[in-house]
C-alpha positions in Angstrom: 77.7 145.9 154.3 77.0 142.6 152.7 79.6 140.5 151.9 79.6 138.1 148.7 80.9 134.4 149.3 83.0 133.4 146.3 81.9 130.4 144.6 84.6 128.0 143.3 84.4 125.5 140.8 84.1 125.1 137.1 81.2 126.8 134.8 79.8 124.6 132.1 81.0 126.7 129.4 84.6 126.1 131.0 83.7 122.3 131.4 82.7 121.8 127.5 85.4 123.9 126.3 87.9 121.8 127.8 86.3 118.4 127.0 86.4 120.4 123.4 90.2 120.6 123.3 90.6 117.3 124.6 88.4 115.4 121.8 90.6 117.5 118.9 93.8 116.4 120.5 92.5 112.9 120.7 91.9 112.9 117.3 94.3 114.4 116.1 97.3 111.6 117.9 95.1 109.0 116.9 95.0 109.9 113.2 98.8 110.7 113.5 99.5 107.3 115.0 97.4 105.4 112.5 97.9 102.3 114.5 96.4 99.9 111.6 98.7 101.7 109.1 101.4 101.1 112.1 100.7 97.3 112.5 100.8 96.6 108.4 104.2 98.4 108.0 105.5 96.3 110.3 103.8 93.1 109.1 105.4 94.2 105.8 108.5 94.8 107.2 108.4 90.8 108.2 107.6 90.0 104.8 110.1 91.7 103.0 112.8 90.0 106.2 111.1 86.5 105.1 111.7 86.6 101.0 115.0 88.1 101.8 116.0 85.6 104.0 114.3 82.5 101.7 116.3 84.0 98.5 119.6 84.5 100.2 119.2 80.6 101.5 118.4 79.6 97.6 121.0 81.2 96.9 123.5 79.7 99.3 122.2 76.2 98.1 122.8 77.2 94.4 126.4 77.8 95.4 126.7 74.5 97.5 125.5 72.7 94.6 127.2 73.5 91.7 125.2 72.2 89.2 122.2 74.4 90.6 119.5 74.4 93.2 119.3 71.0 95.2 116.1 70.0 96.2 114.4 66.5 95.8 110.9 68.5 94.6 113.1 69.6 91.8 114.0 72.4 90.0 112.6 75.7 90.9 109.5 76.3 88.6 109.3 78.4 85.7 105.5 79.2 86.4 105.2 81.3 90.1 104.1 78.6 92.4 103.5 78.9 95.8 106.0 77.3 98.8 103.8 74.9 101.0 103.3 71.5 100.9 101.4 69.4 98.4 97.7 71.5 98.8 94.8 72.6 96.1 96.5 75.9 94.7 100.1 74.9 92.6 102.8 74.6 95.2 106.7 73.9 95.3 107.5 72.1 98.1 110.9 73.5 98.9 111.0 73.2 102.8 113.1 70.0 102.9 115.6 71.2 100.9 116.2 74.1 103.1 115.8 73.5 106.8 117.3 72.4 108.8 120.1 73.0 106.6 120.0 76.3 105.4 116.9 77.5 108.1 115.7 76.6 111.3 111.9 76.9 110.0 110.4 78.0 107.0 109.3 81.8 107.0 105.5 82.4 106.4 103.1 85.6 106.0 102.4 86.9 109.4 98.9 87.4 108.4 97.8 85.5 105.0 95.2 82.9 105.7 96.5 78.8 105.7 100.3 80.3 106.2 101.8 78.5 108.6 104.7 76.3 109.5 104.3 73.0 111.9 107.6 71.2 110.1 108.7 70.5 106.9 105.8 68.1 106.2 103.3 70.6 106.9 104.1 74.1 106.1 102.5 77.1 104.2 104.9 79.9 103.5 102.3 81.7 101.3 105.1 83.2 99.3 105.8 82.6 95.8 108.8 81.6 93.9 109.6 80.9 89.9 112.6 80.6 88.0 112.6 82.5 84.4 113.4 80.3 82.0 116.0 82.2 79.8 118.0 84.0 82.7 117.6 81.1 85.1 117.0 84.9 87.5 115.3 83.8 90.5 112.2 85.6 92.0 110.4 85.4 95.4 107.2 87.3 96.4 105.1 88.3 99.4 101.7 88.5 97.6 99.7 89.4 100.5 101.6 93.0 101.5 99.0 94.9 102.9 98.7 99.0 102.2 99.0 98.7 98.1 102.9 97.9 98.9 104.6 95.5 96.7 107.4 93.5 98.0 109.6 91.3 95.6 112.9 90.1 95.0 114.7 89.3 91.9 118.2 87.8 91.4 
C-alpha cells in the first residue's frame, strides 16, 4: 500500500486571507486613533491652558492695582491686538508687565508660525487680547486652534 507524506505549511489562499484580516484591522486602529486629530486636541488643549492662565494673571494684576491693569505699554486695547513685542501686525506688548511677576514666561501657540518666547524683549505669544470699551470685559483668544475649534475667554 502507498503511503501519502503530509505536507505542512500554509496555502496561498490561507496566506492572503490572513494578510486580508490584518490590512482591515490596520485600518481600522489607525482610523480609530486618528493620530493627527490626536496631536491637535492636545495642541488645543495647550492653548486653551495658555489664555486661561494669561487671563487669570490679568486678572490678578487688575486686583493688585486698584485703579486697573498695570503695565507700562498701557491700557489693554479696545481693538484685538496681538501679545508680542513691537513687530509688523498690531501688537500689545504685555510681557513685562506680567513675568516675572505674575509668570515665569509668557505662554505661546505650540504650533502658530513666529510664536515664541526668548524673554520679555523678544516674545510672540500669538494670542490676542482687547478690552471692550463699555464693559471694560476682558477677552483673550487662541486664533490658531486647529480642527474648526474655537477657544476664547471672556471676563
Amino acid at each position: 500500500m502507498h503511503q501519502r507524506k503530509k505536507q505542512r505549511g500554509f496555502t496561498i489562499a490561507e496566506i492572503t486571507i490572513g494578510v486580508m484580516v490584518f490590512v482591515v484591522v490596520a485600518v481600522i486602529g489607525i482610523t480609530m486613533l486618528n493620530p493627527a486629530g490626536q496631536l491637535a486636541r492636545g495642541r488645543n488643549s495647550q492653548r486653551n491652558s495658555h489664555i486661561n492662565t494669561l487671563m487669570n494673571v490679568v486678572r490678578q494684576n487688575i486686583s493688585d492695582n486698584r485703579s486697573g491693569f498695570s503695565c507700562s505699554a498701557g491700557s489693554i486695547p479696545t481693538t484685538t491686538v496681538r501679545m508680542a513685542t513691537a513687530g509688523a501686525t498690531t501688537t500689545y506688548d504685555i510681557g513685562p508687565c506680567l513675568v516675572p511677576v505674575y509668570l515665569q514666561k509668557m505662554p505661546f501657540d505650540p504650533s502658530a508660525s513666529g510664536a515664541h518666547y526668548g524673554g520679555t524683549t523678544d516674545y510672540d505669544s500669538a494670542y490676542y487680547i482687547i478690552r471692550n470699551a463699555s464693559s471694560g470685559v476682558i477677552t483673550i483668544s487662541a486664533p490658531f486652534a486647529e480642527a474648526g475649534k474655537v477657544i476664547s475667554i471672556t471676563r
